[in-house]
mmCIF file of the N, C-alpha and C atoms, coordinates in Angstrom:
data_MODEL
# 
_entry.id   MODEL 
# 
loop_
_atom_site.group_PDB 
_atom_site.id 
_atom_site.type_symbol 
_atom_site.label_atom_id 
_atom_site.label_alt_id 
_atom_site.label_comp_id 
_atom_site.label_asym_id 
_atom_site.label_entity_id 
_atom_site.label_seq_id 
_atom_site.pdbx_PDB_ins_code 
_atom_site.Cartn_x 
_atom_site.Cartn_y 
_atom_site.Cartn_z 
_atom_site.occupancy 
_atom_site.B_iso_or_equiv 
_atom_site.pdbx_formal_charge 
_atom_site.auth_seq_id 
_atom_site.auth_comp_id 
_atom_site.auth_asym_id 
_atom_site.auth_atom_id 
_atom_site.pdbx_PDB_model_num 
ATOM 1   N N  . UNK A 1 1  ? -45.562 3.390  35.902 1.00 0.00 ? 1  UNK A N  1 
ATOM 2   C CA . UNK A 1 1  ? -45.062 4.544  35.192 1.00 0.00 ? 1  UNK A CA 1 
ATOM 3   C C  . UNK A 1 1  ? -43.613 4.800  35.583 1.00 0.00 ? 1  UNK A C  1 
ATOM 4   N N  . UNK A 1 2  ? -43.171 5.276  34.926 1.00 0.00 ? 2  UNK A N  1 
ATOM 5   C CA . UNK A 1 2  ? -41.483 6.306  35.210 1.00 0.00 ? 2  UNK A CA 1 
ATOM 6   C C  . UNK A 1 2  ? -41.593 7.147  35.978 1.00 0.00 ? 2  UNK A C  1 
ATOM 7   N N  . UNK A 1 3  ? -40.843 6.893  36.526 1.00 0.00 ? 3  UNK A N  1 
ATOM 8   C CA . UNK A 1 3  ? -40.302 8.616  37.634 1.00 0.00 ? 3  UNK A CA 1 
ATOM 9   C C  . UNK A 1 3  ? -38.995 8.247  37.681 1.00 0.00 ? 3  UNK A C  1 
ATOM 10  N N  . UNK A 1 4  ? -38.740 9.819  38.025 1.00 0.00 ? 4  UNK A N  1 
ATOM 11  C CA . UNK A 1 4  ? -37.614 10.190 38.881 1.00 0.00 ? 4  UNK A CA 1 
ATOM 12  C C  . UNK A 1 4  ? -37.150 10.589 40.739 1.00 0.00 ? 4  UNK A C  1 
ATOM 13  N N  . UNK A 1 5  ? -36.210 9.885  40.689 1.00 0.00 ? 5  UNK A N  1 
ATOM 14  C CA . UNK A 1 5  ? -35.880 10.351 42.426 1.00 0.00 ? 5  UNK A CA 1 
ATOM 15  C C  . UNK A 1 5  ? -35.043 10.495 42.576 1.00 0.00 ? 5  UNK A C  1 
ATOM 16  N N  . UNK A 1 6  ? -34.591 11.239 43.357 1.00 0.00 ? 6  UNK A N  1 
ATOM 17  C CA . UNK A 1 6  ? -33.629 12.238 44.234 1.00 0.00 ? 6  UNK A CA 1 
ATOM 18  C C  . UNK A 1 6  ? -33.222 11.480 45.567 1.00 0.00 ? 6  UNK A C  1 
ATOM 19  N N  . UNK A 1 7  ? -31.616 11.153 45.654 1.00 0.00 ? 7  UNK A N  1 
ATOM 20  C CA . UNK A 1 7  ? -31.297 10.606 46.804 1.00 0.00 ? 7  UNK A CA 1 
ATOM 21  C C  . UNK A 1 7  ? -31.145 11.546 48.374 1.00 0.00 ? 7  UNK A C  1 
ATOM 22  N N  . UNK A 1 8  ? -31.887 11.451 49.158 1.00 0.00 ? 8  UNK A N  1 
ATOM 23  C CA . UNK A 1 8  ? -31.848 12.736 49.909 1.00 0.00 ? 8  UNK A CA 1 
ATOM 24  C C  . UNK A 1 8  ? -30.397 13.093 50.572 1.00 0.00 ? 8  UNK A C  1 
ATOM 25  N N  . UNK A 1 9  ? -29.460 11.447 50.690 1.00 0.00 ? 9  UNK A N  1 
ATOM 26  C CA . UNK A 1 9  ? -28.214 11.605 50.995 1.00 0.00 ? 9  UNK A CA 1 
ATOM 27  C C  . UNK A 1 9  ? -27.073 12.012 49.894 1.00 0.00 ? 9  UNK A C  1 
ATOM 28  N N  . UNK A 1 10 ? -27.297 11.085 49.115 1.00 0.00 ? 10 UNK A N  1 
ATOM 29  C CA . UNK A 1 10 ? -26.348 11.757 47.673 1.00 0.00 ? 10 UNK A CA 1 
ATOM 30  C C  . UNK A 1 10 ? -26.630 12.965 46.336 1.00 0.00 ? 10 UNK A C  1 
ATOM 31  N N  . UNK A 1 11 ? -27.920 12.740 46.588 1.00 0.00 ? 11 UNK A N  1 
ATOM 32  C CA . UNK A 1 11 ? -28.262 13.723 45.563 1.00 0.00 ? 11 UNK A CA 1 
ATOM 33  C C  . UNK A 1 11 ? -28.569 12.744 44.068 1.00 0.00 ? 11 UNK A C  1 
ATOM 34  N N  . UNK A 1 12 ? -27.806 11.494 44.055 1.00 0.00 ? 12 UNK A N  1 
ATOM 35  C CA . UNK A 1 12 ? -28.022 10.699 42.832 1.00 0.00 ? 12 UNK A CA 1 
ATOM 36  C C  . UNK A 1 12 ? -29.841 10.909 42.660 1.00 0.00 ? 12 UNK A C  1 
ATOM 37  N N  . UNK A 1 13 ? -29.766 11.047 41.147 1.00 0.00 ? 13 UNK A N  1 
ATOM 38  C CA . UNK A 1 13 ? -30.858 10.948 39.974 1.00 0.00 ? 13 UNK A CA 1 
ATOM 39  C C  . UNK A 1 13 ? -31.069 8.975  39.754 1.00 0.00 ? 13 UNK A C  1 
ATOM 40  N N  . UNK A 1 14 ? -32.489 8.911  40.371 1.00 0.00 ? 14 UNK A N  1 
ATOM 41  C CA . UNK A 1 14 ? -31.984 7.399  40.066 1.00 0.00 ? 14 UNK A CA 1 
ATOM 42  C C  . UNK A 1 14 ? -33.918 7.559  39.049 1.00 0.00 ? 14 UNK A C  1 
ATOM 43  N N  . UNK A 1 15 ? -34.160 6.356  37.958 1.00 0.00 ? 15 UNK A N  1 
ATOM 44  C CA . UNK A 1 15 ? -35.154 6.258  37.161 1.00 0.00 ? 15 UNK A CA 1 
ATOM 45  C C  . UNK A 1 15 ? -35.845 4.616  37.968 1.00 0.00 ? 15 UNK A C  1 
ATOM 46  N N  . UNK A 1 16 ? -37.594 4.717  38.405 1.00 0.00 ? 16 UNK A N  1 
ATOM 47  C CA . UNK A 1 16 ? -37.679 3.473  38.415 1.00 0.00 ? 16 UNK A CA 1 
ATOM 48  C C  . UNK A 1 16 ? -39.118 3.995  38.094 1.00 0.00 ? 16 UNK A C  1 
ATOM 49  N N  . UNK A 1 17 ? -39.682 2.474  37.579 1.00 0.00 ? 17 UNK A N  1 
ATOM 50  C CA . UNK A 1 17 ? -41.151 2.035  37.492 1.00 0.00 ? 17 UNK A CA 1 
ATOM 51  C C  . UNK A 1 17 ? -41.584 1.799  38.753 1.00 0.00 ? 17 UNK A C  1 
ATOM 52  N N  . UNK A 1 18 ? -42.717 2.487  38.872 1.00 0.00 ? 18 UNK A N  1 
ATOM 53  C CA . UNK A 1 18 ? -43.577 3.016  39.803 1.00 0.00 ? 18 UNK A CA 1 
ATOM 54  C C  . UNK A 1 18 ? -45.093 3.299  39.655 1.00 0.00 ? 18 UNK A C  1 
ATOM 55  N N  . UNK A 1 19 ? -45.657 2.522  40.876 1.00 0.00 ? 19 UNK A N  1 
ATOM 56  C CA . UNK A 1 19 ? -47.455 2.683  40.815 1.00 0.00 ? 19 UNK A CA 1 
ATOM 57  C C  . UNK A 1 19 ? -47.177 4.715  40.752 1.00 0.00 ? 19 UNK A C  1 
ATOM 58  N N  . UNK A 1 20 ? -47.960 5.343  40.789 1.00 0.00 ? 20 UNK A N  1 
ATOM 59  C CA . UNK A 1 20 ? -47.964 6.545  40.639 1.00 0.00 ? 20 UNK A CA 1 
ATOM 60  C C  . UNK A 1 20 ? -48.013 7.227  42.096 1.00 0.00 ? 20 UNK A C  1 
ATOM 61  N N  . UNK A 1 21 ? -48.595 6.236  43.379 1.00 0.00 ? 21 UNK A N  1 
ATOM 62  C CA . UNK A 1 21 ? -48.621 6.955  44.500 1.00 0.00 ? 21 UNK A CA 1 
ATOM 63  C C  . UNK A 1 21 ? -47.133 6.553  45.461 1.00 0.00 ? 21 UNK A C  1 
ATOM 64  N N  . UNK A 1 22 ? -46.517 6.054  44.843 1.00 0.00 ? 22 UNK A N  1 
ATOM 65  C CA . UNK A 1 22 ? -45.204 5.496  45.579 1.00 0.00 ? 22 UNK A CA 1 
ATOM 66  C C  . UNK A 1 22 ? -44.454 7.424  45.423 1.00 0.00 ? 22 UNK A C  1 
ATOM 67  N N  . UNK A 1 23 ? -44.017 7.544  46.816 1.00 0.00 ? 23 UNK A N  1 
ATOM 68  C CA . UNK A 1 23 ? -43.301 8.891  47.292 1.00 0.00 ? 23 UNK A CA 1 
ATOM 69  C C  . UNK A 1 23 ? -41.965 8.771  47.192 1.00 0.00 ? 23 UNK A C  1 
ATOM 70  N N  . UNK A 1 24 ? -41.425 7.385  47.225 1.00 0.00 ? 24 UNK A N  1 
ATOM 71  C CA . UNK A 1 24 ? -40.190 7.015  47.996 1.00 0.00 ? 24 UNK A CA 1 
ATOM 72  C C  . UNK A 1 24 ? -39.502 5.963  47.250 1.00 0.00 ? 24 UNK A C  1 
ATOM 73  N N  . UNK A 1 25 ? -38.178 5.609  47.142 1.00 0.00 ? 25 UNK A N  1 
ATOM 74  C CA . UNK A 1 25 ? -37.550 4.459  46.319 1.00 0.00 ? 25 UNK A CA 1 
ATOM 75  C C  . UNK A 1 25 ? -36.522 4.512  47.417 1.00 0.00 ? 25 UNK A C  1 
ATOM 76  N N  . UNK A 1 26 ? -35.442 3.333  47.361 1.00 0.00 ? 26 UNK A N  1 
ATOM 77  C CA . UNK A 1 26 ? -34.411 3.259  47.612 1.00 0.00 ? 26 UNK A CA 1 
ATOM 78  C C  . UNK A 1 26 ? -33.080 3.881  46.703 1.00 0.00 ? 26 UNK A C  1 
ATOM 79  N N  . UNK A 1 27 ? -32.233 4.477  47.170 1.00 0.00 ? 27 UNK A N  1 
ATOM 80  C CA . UNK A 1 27 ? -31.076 5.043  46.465 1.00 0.00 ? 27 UNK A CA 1 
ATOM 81  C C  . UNK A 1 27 ? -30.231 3.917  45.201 1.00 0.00 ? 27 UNK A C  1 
ATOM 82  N N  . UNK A 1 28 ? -29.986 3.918  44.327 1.00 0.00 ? 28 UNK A N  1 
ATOM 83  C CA . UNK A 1 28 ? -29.811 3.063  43.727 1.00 0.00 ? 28 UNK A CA 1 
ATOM 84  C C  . UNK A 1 28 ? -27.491 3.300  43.971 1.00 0.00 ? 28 UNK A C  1 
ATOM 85  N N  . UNK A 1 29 ? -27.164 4.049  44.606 1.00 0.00 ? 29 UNK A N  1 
ATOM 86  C CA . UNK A 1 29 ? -25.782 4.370  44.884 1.00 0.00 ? 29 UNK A CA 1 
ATOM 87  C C  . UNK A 1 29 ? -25.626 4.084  46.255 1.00 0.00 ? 29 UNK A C  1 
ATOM 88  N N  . UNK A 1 30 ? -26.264 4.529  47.375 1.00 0.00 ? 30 UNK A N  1 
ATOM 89  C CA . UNK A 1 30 ? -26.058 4.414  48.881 1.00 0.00 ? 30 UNK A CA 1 
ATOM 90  C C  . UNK A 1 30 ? -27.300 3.635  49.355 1.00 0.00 ? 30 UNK A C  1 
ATOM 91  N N  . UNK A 1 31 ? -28.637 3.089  48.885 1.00 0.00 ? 31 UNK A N  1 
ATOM 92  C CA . UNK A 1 31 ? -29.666 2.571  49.764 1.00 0.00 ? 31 UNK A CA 1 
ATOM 93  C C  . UNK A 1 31 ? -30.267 3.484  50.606 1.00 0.00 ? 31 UNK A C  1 
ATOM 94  N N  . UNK A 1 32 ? -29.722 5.021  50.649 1.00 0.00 ? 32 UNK A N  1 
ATOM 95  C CA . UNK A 1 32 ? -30.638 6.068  50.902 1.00 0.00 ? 32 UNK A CA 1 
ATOM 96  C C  . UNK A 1 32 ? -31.884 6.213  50.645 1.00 0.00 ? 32 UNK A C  1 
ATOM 97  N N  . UNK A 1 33 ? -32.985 6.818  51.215 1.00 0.00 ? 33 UNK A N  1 
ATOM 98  C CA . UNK A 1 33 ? -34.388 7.099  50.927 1.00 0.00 ? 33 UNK A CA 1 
ATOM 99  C C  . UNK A 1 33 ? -33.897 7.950  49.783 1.00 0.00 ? 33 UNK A C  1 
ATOM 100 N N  . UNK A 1 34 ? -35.127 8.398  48.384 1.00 0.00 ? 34 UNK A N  1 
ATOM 101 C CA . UNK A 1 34 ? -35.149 8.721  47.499 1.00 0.00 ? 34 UNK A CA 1 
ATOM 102 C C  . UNK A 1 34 ? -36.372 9.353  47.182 1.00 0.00 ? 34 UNK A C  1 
ATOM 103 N N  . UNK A 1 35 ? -36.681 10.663 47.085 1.00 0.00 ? 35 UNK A N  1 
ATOM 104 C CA . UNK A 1 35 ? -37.811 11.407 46.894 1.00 0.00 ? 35 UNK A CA 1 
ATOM 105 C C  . UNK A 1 35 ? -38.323 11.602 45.457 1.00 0.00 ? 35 UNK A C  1 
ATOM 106 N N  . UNK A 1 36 ? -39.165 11.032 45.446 1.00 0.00 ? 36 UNK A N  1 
ATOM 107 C CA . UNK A 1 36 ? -39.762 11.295 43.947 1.00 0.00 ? 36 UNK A CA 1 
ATOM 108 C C  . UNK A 1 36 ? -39.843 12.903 43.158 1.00 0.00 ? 36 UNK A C  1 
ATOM 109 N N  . UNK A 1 37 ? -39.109 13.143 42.363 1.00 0.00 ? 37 UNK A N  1 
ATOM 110 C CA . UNK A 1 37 ? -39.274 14.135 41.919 1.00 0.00 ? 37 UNK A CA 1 
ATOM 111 C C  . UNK A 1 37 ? -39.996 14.496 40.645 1.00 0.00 ? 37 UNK A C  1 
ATOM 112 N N  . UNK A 1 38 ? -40.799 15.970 40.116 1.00 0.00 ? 38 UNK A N  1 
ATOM 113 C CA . UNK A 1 38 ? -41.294 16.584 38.970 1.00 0.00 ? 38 UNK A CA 1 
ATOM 114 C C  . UNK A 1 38 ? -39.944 16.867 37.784 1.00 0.00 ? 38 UNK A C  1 
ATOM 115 N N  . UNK A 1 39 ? -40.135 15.816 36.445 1.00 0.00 ? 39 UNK A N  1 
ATOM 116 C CA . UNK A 1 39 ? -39.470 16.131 36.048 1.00 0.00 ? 39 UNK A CA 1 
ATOM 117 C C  . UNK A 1 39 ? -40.200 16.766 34.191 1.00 0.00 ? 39 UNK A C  1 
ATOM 118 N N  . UNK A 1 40 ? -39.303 17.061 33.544 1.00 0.00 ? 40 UNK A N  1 
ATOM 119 C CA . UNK A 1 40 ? -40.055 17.366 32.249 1.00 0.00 ? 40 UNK A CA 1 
ATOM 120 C C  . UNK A 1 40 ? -40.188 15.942 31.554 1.00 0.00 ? 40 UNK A C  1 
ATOM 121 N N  . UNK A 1 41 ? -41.488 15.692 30.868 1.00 0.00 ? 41 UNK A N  1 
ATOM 122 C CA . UNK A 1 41 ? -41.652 14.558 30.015 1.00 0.00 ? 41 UNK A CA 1 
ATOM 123 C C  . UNK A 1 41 ? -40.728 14.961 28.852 1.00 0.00 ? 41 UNK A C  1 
ATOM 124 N N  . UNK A 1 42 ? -40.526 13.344 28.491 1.00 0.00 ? 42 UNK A N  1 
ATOM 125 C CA . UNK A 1 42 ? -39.476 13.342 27.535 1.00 0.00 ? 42 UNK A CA 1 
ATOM 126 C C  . UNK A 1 42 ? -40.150 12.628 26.315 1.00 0.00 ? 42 UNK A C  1 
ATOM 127 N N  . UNK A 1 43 ? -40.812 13.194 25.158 1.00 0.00 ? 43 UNK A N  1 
ATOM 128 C CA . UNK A 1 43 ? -41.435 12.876 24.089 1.00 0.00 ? 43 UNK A CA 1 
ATOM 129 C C  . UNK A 1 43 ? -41.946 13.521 22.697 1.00 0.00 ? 43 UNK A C  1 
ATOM 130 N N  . UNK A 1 44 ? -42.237 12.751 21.739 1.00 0.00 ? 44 UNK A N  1 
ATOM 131 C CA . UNK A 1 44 ? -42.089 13.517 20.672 1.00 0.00 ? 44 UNK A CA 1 
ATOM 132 C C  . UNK A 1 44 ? -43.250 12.949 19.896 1.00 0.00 ? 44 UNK A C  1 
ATOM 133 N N  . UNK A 1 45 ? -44.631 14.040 19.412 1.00 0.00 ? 45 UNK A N  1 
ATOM 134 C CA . UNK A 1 45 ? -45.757 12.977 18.940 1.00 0.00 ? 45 UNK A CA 1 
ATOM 135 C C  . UNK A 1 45 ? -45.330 13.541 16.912 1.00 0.00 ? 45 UNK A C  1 
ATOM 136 N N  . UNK A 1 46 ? -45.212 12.517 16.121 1.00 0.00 ? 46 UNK A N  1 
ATOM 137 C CA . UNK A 1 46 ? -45.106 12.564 15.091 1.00 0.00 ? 46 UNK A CA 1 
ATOM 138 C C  . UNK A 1 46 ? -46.248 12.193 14.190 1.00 0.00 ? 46 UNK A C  1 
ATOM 139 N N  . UNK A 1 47 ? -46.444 12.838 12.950 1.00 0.00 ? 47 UNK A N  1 
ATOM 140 C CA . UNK A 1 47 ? -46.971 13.047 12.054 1.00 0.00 ? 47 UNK A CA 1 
ATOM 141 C C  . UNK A 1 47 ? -48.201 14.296 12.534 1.00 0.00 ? 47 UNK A C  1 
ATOM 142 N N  . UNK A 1 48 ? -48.021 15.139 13.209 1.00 0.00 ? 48 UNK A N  1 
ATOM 143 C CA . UNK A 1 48 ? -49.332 15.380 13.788 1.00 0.00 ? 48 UNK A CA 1 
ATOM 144 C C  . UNK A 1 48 ? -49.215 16.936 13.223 1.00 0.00 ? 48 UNK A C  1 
ATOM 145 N N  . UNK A 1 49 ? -50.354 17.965 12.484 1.00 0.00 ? 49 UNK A N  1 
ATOM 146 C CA . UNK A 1 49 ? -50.006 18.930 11.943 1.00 0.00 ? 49 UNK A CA 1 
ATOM 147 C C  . UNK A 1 49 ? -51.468 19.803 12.429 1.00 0.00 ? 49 UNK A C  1 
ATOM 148 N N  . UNK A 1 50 ? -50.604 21.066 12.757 1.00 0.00 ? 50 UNK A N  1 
ATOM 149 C CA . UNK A 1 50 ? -51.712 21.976 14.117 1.00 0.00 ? 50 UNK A CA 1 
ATOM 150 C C  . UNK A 1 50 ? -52.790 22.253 12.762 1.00 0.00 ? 50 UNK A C  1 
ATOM 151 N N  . UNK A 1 51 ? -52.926 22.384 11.316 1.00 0.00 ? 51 UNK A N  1 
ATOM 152 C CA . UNK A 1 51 ? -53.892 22.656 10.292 1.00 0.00 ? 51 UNK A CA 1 
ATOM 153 C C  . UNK A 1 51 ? -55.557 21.340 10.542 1.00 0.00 ? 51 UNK A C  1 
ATOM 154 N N  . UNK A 1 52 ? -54.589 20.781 9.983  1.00 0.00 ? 52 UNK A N  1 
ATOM 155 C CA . UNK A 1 52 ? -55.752 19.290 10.437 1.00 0.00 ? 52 UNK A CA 1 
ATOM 156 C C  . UNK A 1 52 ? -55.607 18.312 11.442 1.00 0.00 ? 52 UNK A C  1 
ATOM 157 N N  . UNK A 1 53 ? -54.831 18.337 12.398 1.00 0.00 ? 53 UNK A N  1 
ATOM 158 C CA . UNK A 1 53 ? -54.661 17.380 13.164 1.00 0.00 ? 53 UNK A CA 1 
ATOM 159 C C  . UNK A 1 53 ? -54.099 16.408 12.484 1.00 0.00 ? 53 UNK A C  1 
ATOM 160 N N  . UNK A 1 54 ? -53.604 15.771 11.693 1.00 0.00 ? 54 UNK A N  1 
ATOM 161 C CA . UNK A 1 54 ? -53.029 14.335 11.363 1.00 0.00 ? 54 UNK A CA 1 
ATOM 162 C C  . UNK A 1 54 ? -51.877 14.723 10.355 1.00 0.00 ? 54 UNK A C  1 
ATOM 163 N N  . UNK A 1 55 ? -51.656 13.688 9.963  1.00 0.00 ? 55 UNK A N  1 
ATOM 164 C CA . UNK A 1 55 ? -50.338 13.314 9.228  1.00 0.00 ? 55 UNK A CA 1 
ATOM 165 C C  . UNK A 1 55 ? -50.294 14.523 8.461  1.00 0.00 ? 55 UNK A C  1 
ATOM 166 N N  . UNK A 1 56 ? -49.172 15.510 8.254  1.00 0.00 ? 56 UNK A N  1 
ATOM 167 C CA . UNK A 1 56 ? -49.417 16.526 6.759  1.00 0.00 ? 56 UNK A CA 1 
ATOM 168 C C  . UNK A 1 56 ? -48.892 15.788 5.711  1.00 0.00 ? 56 UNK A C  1 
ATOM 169 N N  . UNK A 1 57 ? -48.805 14.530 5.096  1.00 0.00 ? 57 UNK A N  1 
ATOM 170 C CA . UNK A 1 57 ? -48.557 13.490 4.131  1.00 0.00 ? 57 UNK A CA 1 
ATOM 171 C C  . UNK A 1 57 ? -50.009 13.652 3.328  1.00 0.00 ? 57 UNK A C  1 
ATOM 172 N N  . UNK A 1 58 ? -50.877 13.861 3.549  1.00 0.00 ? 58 UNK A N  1 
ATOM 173 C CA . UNK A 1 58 ? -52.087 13.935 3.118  1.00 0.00 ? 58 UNK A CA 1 
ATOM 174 C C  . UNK A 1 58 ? -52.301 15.269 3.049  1.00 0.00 ? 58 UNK A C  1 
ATOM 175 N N  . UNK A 1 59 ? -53.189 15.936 2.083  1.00 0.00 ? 59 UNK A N  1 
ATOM 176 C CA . UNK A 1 59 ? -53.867 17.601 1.930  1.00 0.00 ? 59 UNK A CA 1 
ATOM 177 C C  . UNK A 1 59 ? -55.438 17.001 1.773  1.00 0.00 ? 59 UNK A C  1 
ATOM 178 N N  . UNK A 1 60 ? -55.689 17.557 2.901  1.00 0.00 ? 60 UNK A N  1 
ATOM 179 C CA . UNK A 1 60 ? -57.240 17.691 2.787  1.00 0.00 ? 60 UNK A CA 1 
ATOM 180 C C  . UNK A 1 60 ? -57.621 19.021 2.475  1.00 0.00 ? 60 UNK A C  1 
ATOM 181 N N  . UNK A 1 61 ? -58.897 19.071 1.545  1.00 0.00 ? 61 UNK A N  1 
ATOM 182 C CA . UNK A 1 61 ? -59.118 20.201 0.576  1.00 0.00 ? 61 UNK A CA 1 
ATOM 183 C C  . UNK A 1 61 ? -60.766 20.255 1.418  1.00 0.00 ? 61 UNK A C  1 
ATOM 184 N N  . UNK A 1 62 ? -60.635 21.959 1.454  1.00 0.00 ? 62 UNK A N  1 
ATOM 185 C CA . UNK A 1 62 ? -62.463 21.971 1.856  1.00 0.00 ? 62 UNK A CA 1 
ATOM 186 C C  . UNK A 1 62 ? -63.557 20.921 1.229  1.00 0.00 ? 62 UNK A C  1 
ATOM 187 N N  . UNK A 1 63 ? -64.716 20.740 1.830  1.00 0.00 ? 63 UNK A N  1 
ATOM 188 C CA . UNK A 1 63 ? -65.817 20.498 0.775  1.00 0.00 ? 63 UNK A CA 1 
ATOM 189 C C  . UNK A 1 63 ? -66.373 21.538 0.262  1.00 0.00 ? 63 UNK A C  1 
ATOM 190 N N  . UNK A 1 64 ? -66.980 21.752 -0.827 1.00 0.00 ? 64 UNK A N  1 
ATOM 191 C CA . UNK A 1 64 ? -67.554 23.055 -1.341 1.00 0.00 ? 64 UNK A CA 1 
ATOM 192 C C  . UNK A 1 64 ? -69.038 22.778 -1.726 1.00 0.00 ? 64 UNK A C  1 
ATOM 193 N N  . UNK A 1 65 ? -69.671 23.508 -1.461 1.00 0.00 ? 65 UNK A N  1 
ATOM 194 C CA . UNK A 1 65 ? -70.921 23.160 -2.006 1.00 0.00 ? 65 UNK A CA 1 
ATOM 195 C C  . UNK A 1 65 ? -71.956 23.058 -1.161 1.00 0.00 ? 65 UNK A C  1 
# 
């Protein structure tokens, strides 16, 4: 997965692929230790509509009867 880390000496933002329990990276500016940090996900799910759940390209109409 992606994360983010924090150089504890520089402060550099560095991005690496990572098992999920890795705490620690190397500084990608000084070779400093690097603390994994909480960041906001960055994503966007498309076609998806809070009425029916799926594409709103389609109108689904009650059944009646």
């Amino acid at each position: 997965m992606l994360f983010e880390f924090r150089c504890k000496k520089c402060g550099t933002i560095t991005e690496a692929i990572v098992k999920g329990d890795v705490k620690e990276v190397e500084c990608s500016k000084c070779d400093a230790k690097a603390e994994k940090i909480i960041s906001a996900p960055h994503f966007h799910i498309h076609g998806f509509n809070a009425t029916n759940g799926y594409s709103n390209e389609k109108e689904i109409k009650p059944k009646v009867g």
